[in-house]
N, CA, C and O atoms as CSV, one atom per row, in Angstrom:
chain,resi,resn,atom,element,x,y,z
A,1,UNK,N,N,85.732,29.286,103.432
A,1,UNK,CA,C,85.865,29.719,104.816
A,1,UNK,C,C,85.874,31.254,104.831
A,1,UNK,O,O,86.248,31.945,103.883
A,2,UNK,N,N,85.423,31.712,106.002
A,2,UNK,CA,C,84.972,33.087,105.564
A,2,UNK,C,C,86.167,34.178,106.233
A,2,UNK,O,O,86.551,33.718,107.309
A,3,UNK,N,N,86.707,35.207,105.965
A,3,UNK,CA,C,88.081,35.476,106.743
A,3,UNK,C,C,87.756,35.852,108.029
A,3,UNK,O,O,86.941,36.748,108.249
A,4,UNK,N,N,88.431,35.127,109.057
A,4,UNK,CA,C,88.582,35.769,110.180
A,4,UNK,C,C,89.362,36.942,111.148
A,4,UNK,O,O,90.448,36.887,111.723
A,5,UNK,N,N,88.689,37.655,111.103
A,5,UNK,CA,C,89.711,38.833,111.948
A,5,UNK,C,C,89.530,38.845,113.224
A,5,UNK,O,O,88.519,38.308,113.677
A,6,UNK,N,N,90.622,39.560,114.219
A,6,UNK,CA,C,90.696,39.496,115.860
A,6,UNK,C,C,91.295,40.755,116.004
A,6,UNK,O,O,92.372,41.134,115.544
A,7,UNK,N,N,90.381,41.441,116.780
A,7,UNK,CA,C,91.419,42.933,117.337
A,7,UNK,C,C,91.672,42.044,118.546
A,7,UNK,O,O,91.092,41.132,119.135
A,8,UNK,N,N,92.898,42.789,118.651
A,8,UNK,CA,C,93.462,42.450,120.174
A,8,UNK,C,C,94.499,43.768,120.947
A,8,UNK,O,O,94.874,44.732,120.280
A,9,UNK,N,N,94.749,43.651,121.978
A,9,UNK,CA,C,96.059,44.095,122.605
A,9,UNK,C,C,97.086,43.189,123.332
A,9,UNK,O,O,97.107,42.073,123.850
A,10,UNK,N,N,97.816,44.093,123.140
A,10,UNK,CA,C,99.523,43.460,123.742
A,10,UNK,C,C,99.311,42.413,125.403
A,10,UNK,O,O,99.546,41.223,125.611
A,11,UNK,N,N,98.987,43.080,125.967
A,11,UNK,CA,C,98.583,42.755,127.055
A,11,UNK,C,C,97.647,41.622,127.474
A,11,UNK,O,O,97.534,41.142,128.602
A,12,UNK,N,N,97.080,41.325,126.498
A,12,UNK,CA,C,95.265,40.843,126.726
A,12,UNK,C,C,95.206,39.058,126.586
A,12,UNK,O,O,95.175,38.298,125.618
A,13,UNK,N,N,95.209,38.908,127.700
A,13,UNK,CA,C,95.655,36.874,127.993
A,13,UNK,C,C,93.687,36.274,126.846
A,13,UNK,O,O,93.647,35.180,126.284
A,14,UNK,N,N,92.724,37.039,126.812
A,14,UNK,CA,C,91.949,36.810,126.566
A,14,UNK,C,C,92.037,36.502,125.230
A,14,UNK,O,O,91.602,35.472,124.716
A,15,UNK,N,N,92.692,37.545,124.583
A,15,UNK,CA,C,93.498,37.581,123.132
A,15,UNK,C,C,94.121,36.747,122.815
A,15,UNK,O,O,94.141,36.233,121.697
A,16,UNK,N,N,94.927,36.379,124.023
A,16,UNK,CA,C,96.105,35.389,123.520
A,16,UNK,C,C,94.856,33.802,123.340
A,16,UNK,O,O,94.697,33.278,122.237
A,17,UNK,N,N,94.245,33.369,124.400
A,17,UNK,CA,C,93.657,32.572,124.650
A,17,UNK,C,C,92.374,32.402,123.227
A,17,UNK,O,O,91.823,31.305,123.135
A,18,UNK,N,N,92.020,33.419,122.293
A,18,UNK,CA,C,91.244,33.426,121.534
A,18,UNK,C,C,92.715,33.146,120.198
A,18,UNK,O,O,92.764,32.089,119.570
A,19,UNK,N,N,93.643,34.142,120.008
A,19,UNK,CA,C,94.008,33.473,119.088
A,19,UNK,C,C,95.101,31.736,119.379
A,19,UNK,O,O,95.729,31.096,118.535
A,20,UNK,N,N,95.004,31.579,120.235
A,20,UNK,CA,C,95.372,29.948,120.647
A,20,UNK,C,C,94.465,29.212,119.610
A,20,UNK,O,O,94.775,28.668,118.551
A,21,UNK,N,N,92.937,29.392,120.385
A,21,UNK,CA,C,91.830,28.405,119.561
A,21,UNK,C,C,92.036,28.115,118.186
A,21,UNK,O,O,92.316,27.083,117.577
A,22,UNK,N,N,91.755,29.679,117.747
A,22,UNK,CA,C,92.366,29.851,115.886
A,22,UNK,C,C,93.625,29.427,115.335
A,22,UNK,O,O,93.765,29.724,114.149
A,23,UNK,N,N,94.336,28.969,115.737
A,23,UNK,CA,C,95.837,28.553,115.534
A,23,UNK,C,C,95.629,26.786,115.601
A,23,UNK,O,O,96.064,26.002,114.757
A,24,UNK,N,N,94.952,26.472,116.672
A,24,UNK,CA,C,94.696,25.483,117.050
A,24,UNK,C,C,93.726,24.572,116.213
A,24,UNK,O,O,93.783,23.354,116.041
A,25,UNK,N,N,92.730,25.584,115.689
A,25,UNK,CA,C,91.707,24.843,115.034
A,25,UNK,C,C,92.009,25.264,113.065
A,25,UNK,O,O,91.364,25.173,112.021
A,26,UNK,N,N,93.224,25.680,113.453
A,26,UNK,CA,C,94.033,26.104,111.774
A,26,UNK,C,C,93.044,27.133,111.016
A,26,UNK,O,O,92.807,27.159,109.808
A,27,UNK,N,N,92.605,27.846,111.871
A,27,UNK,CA,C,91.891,28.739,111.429
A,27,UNK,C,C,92.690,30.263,110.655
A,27,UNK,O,O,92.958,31.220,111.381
A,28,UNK,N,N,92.997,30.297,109.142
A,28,UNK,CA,C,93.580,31.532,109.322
A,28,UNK,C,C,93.009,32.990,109.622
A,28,UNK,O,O,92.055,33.349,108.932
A,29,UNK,N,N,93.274,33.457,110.138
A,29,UNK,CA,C,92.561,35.273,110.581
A,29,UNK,C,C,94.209,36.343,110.517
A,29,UNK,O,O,95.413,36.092,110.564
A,30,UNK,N,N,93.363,37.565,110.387
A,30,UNK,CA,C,94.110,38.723,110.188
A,30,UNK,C,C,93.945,39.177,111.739
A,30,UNK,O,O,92.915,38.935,112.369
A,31,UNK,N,N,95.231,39.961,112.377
A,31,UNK,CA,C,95.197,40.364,113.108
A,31,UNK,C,C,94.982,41.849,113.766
A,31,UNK,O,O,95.963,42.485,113.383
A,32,UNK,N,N,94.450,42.406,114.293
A,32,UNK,CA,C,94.785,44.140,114.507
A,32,UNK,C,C,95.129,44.349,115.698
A,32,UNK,O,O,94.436,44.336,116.715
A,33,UNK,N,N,96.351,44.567,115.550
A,33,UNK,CA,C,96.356,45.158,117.302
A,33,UNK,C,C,96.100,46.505,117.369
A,33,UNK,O,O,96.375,47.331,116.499
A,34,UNK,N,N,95.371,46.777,118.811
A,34,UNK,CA,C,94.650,47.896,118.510
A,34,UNK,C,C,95.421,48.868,119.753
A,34,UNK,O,O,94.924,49.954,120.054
A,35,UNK,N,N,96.500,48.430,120.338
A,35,UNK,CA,C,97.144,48.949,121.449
A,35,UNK,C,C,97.701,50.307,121.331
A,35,UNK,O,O,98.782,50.591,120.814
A,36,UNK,N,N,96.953,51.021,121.800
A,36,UNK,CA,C,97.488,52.174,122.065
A,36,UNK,C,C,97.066,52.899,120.510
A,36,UNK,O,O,97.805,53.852,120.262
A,37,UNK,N,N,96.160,52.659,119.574
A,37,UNK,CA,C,96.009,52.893,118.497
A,37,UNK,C,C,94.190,53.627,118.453
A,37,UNK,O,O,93.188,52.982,118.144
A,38,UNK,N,N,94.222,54.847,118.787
A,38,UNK,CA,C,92.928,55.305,118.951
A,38,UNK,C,C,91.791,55.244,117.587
A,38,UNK,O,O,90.597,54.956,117.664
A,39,UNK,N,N,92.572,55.609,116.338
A,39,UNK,CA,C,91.794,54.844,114.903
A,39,UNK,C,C,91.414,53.405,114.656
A,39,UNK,O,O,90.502,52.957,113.961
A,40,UNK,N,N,92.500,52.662,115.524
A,40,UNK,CA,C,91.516,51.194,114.934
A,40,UNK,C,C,90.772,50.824,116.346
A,40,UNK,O,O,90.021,49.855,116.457
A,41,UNK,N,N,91.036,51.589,117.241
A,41,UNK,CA,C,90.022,51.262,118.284
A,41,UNK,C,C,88.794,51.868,117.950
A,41,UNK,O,O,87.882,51.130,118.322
A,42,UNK,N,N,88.462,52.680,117.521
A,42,UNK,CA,C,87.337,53.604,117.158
A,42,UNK,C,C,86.944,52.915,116.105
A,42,UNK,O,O,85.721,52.771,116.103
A,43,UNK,N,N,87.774,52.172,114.730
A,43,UNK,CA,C,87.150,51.112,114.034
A,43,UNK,C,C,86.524,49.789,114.263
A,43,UNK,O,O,85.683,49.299,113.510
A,44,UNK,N,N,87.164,49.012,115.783
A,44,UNK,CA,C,86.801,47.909,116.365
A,44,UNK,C,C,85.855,48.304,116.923
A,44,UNK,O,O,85.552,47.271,117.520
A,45,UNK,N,N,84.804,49.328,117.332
A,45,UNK,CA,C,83.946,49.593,117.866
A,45,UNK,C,C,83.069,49.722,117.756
A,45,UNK,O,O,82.178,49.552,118.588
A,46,UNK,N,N,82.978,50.124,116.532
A,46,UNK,CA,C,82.378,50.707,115.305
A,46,UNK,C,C,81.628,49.114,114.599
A,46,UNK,O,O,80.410,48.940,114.628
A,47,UNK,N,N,82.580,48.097,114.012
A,47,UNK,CA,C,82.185,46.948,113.616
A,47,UNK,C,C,81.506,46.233,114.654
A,47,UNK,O,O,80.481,45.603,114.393
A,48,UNK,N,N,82.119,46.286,116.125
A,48,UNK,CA,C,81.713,45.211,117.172
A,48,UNK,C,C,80.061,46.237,117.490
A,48,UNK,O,O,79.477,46.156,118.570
A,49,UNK,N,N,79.707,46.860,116.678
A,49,UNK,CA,C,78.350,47.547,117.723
A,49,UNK,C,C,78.345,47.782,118.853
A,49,UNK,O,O,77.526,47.289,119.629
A,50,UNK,N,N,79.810,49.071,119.392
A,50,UNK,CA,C,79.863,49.689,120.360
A,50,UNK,C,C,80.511,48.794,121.310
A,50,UNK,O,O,80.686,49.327,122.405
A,51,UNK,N,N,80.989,47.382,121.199
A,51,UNK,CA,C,81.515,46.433,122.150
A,51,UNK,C,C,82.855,46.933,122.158
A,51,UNK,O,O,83.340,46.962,121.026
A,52,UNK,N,N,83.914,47.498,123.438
A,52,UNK,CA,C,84.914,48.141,123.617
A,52,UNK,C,C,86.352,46.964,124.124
A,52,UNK,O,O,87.579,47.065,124.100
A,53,UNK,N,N,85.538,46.070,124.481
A,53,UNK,CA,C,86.572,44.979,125.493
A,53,UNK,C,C,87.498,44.269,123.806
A,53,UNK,O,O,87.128,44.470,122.649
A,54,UNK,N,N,88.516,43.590,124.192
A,54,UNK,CA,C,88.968,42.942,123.343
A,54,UNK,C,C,88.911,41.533,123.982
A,54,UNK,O,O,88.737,41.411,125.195
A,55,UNK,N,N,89.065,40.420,123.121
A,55,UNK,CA,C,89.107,40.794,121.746
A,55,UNK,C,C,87.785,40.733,121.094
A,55,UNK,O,O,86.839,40.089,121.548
A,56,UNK,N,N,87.759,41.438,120.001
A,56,UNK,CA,C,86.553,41.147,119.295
A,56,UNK,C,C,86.833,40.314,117.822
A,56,UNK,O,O,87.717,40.489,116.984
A,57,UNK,N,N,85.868,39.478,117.860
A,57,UNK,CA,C,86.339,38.523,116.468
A,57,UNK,C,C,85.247,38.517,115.128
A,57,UNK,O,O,84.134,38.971,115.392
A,58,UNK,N,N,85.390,38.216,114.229
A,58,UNK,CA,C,84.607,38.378,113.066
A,58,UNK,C,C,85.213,37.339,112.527
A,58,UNK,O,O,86.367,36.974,112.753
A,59,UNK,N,N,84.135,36.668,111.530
A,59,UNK,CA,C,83.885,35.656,110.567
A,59,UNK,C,C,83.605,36.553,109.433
A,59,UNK,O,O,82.698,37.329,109.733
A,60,UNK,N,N,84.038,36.723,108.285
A,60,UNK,CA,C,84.092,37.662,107.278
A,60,UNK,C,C,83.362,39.072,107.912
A,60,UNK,O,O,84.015,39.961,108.460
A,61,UNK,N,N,81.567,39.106,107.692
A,61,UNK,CA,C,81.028,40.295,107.948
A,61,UNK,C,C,80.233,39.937,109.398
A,61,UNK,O,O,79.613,40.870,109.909
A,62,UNK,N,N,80.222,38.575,110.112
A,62,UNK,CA,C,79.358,38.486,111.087
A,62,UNK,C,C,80.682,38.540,112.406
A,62,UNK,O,O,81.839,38.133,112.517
A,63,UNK,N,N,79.746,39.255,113.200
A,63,UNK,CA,C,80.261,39.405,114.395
A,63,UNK,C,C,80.520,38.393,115.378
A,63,UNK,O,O,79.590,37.634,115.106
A,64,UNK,N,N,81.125,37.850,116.324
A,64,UNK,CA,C,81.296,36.732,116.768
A,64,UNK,C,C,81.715,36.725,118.243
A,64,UNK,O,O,81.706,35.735,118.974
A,65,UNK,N,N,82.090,37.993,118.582
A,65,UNK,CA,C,82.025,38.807,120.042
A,65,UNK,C,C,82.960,38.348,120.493
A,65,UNK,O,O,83.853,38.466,119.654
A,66,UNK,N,N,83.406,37.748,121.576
A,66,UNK,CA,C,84.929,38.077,122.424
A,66,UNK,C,C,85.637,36.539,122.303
A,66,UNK,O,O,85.557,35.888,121.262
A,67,UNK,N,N,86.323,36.062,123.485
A,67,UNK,CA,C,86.577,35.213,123.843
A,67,UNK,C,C,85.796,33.724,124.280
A,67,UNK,O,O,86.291,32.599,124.207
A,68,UNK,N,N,84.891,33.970,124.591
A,68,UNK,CA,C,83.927,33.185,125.682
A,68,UNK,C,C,83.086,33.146,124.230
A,68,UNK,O,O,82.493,32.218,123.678
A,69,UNK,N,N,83.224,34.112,123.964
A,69,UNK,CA,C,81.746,34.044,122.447
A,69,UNK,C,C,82.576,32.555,121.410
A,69,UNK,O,O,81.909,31.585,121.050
A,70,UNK,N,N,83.939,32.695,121.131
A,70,UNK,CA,C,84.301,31.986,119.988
A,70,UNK,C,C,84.660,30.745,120.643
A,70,UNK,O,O,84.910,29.856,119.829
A,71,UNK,N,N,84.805,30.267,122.344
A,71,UNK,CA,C,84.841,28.952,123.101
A,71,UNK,C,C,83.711,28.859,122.725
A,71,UNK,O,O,83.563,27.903,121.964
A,72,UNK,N,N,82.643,29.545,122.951
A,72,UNK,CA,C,81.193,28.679,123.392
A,72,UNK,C,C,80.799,28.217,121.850
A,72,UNK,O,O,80.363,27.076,122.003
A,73,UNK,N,N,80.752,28.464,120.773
A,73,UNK,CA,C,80.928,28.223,119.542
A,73,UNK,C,C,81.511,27.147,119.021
A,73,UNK,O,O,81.085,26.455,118.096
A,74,UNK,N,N,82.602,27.002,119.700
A,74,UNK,CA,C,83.654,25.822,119.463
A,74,UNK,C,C,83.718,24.799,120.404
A,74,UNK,O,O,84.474,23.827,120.418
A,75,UNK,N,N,82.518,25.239,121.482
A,75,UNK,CA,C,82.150,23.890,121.977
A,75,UNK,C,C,80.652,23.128,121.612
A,75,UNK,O,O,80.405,21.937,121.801
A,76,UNK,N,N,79.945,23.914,121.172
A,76,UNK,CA,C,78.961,23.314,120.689
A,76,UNK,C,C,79.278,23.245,119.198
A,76,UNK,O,O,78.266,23.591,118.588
A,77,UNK,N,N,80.312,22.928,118.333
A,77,UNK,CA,C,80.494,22.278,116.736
A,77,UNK,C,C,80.118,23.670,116.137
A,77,UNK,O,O,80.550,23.545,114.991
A,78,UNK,N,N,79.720,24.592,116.193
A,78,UNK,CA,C,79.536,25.850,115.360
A,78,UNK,C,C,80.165,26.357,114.942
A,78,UNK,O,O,79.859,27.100,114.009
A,79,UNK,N,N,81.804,26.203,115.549
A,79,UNK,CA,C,83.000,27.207,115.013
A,79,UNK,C,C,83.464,26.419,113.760
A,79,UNK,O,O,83.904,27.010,112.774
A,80,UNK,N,N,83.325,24.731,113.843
A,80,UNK,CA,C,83.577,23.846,112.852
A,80,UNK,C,C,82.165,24.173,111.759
A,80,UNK,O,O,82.517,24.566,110.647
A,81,UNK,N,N,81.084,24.085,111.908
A,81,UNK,CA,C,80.205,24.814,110.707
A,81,UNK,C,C,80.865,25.618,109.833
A,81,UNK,O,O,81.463,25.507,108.763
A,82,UNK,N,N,80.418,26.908,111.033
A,82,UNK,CA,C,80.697,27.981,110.196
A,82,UNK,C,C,82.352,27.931,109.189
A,82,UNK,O,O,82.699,28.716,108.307
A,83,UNK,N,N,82.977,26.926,109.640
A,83,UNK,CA,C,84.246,26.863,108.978
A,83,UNK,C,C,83.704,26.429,107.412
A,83,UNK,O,O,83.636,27.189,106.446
A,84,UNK,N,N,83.360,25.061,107.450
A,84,UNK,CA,C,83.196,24.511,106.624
A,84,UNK,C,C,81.728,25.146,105.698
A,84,UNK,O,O,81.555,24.708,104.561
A,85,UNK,N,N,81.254,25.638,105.974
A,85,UNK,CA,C,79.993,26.735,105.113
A,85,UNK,C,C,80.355,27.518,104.254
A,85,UNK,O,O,79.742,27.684,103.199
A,86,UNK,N,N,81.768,28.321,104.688
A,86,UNK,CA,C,82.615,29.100,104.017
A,86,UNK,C,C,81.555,30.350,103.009
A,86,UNK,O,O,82.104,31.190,102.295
C-alpha cells in the first residue's frame, strides 16, 4: 500500500470529511496540518501543482487532489485498487 498523506487545516470540515473516509476505509496516512504554517503551505503547493485549497491528498508520489477527488475514487472501487496494488 502506498503511503498516504493529507494536508489539512484546523478548520476544514472537507478535511475532516476526507480523513473520515481514510480512517474508515483503514487507510493509514500521515498528516500535515498546514494551519497557519506558511513553509508547509508553500510545500503543499508545490507537490499539489499549484492546487492551494485543502485538503490535498497523495498516494505515495501520485497526486489524488481534494476531497471530492478521493470520494469519487472510492466510489468507483479505485481507492480499493490502488490500496491493494501497493
Amino acid at each position: 500500500m502506498p503511503e498516504f498523506t493529507i494536508y489539512t487545516k484546523a478548520w476544514c470540515p472537507y478535511c475532516q470529511a476526507a480523513l473520515d473516509l481514510l480512517k474508515k476505509k483503514d487507510i493509514p496516512f500521515k498528516q500535515i496540518e498546514i494551519t497557519n504554517n506558511k513553509e508547509l503551505s508553500m510545500q503543499m503547493v508545490e507537490r499539489a501543482n499549484g492546487r492551494t485549497s485543502v485538503p490535498q491528498i497523495f498516494a505515495g508520489e501520485r497526486h489524488i487532489g481534494g476531497c471530492d477527488d478521493l470520494y469519487a475514487l472510492d466510489e468507483k472501487g479505485e481507492l480499493d485498487r490502488l490500496i491493494k496494488a501497493g
